[in-house]
C-alpha positions as CSV (number, residue, x, y, z in Angstrom):
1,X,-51.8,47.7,31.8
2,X,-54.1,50.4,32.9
3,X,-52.6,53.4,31.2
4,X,-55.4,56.0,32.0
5,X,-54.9,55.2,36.2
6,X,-51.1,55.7,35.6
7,X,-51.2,59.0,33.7
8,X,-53.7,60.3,36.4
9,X,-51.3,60.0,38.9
10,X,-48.5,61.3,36.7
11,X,-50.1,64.0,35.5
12,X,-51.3,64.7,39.4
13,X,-47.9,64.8,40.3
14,X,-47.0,67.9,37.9
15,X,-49.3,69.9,39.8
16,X,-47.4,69.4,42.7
17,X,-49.4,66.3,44.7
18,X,-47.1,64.7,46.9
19,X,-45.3,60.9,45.9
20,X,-43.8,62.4,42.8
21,X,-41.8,59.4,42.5
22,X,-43.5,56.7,42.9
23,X,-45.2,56.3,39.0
24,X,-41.6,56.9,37.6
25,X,-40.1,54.4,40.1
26,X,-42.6,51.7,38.9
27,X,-41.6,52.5,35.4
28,X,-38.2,52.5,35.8
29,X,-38.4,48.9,37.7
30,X,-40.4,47.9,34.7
31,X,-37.6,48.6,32.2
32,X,-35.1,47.4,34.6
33,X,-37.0,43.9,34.8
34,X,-38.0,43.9,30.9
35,X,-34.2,44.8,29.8
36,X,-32.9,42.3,32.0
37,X,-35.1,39.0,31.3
38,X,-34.1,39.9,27.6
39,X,-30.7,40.2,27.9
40,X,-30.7,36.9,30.4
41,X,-32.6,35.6,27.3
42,X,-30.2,36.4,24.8
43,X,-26.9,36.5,26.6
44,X,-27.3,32.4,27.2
45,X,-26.2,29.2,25.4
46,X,-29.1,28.9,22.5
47,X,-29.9,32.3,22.8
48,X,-30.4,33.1,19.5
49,X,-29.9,30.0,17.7
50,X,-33.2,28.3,17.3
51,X,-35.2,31.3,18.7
52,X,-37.7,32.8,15.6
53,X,-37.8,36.0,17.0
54,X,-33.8,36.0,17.4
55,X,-32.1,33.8,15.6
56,X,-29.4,35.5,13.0
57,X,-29.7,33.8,9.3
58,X,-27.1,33.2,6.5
59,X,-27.1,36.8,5.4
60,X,-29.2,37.8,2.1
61,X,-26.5,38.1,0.0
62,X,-24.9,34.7,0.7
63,X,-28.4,33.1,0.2
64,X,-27.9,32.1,-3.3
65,X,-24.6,31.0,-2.6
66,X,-25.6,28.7,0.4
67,X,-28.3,26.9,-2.1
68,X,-25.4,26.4,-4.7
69,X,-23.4,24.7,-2.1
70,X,-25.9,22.6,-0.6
71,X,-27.3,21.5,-3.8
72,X,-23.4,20.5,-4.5
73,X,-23.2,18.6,-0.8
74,X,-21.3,21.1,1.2
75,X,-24.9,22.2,2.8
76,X,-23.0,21.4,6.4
77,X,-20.3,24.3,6.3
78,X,-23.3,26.3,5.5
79,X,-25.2,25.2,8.6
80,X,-21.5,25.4,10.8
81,X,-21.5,29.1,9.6
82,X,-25.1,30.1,10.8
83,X,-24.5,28.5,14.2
84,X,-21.4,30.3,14.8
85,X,-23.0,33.7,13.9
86,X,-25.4,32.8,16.6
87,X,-22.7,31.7,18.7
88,X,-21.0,35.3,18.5
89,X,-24.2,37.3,19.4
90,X,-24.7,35.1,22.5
91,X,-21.2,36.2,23.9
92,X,-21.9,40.0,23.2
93,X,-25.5,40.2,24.7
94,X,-24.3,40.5,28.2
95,X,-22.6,43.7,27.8
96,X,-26.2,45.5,26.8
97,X,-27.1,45.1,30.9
98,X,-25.5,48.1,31.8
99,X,-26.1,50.5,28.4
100,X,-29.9,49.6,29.4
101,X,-29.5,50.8,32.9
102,X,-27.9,54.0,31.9
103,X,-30.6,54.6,29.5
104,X,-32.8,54.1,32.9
105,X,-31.2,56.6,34.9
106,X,-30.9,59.4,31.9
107,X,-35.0,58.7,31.6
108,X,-36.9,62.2,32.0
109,X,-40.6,62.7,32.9
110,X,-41.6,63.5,29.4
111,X,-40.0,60.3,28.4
112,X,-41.9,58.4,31.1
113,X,-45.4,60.3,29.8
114,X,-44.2,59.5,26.3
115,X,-43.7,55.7,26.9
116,X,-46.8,55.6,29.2
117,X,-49.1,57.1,26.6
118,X,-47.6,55.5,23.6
119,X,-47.7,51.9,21.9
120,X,-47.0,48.4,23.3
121,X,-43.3,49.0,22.5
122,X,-42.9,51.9,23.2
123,X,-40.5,52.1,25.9
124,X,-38.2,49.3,23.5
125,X,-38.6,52.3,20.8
126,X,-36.9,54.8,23.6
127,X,-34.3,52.3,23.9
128,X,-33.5,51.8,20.2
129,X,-33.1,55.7,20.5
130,X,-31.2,56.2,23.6
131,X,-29.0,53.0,23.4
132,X,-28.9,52.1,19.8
133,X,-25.5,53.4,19.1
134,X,-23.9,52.9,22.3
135,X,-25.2,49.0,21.9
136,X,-23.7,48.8,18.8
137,X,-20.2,50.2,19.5
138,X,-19.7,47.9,22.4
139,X,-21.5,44.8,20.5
140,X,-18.8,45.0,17.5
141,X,-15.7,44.5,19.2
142,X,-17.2,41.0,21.4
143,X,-19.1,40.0,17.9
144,X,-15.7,40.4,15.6
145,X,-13.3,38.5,18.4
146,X,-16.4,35.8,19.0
147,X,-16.8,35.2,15.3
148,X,-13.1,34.6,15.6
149,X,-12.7,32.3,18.5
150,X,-15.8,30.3,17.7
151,X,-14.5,29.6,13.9
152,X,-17.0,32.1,12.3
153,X,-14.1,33.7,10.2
154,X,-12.5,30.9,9.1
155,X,-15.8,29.6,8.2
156,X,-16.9,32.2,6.4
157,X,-13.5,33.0,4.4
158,X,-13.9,29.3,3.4
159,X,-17.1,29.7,2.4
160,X,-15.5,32.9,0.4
161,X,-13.2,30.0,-1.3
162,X,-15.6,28.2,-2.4
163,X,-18.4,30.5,-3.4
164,X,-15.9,32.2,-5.7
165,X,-15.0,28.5,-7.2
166,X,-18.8,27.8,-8.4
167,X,-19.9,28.9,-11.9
168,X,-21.8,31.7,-12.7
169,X,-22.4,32.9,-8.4
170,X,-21.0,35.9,-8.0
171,X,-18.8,36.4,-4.7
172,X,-20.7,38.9,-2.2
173,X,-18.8,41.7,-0.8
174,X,-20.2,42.9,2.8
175,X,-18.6,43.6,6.6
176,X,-19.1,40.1,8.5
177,X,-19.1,42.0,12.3
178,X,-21.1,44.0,11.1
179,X,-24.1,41.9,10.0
180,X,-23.9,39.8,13.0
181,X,-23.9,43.3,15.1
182,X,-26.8,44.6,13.5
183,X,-28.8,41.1,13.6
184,X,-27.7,40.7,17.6
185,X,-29.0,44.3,18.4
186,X,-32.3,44.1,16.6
187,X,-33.1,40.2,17.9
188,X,-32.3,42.1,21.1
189,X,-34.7,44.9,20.7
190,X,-37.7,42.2,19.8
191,X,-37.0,40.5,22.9
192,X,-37.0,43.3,24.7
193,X,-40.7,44.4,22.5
194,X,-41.9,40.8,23.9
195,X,-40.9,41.2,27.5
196,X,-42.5,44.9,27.3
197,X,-45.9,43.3,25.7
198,X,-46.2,40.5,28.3
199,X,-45.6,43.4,31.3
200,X,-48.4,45.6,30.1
201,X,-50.4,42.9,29.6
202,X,-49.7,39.8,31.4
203,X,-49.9,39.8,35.2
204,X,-47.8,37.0,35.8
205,X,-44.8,38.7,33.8
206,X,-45.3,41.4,37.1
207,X,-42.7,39.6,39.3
208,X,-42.2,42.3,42.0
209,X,-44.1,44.4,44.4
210,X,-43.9,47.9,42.0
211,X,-45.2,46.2,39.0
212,X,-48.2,45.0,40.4
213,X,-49.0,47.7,42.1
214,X,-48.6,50.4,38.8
215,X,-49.2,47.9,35.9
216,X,-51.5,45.7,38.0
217,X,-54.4,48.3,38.9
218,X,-53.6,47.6,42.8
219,X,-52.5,51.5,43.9
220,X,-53.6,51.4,47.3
């Protein structure tokens, strides 16, 4: 992406030069594109599961656990409960669509100066700021009835059972929904680093007419 051609423009258009719009429309198409091939990424069957940059692990604290039970056989409910985690932040990414778009809308000038002049990611750092805690307070409820439906509870209060029948492994104490919430959101918020990387830099990731022209070099 050439920044410096951008910020020209954007910076011309404080002064008062006419097509004031235009910079900040290619912007906002930019996010609108990058938000949405991650959420489209995420929100699908396999989404997270078997993704590196997504996919939600047996949580730290079970990990010791999880080895103890393997090493005794039982290494499959371990492997049922991973997938069903996964399973739950599939059915929740959806809902992020429209929390991204209002973040869009609500973007100021200085915030479109900010993410022009900034990092790679930083227009998915705006987001973690704008969106973070609206994300998560409409990710919990899908995650804690999607751990239910797809067997996630009962798997992991089984899990529970047995955990707290092996010798000498303590049983963890931590808020299920709220693991899988936090790993959803922030497998989310790499995606949405990766699409943001391959727009800057990638001109086949600039699938309409406004991101070629302002992330392409072509402004004529």
């Amino acid at each position: 992406m050439n920044c410096a051609a951008v910020m020209e423009e954007l910076e011309s258009a404080v002064r008062g030069m006419d097509d004031q719009s235009t910079p900040a429309d290619g912007l906002r198409e930019a996010l609108k594109v990058g938000t949405g091939r991650a959420v489209e990424r995420r929100g699908q069957a396999g989404g997270y599961l078997g993704d590196a940059l997504a996919e939600i692990a047996i949580p730290r604290k079970l990990a010791s656990a999880a080895r103890a039970l393997e090493l005794t056989g039982r290494g499959n409910l371990v492997e049922e409960f991973k997938v069903s985690l996964n399973r739950a932040a599939e059915a929740a990414a959806p809902v992020a669509r429209d929390v991204f778009v209002d973040s869009i809308r609500q973007m100021t000038f200085d915030d479109a100066m900010t993410i022009l002049k900034g990092n790679d990611s930083e227009a998915t750092d705006f987001f973690r700021r704008t969106a973070g805690v609206e994300l998560a307070r409409r990710f919990s409820p899908i995650v804690d009835d999607s751990l239910a439906q797809v067997g996630a509870t009962q798997r992991f209060d089984g899990l529970m059972d047995r955990i707290e029948a092996l010798p000498l492994v303590d049983k963890p104490v931590f808020d299920l929904t709220e693991y899988v919430t936090d790993e959803a959101l922030d497998g989310l918020f790499d995606t949405i680093a990766d699409e943001e990387r391959k727009i800057r830099t990638d001109p086949v990731a600039r699938t309409t007419d406004l991101l070629r022209r302002w992330f392409g070099g072509d402004r004529n």
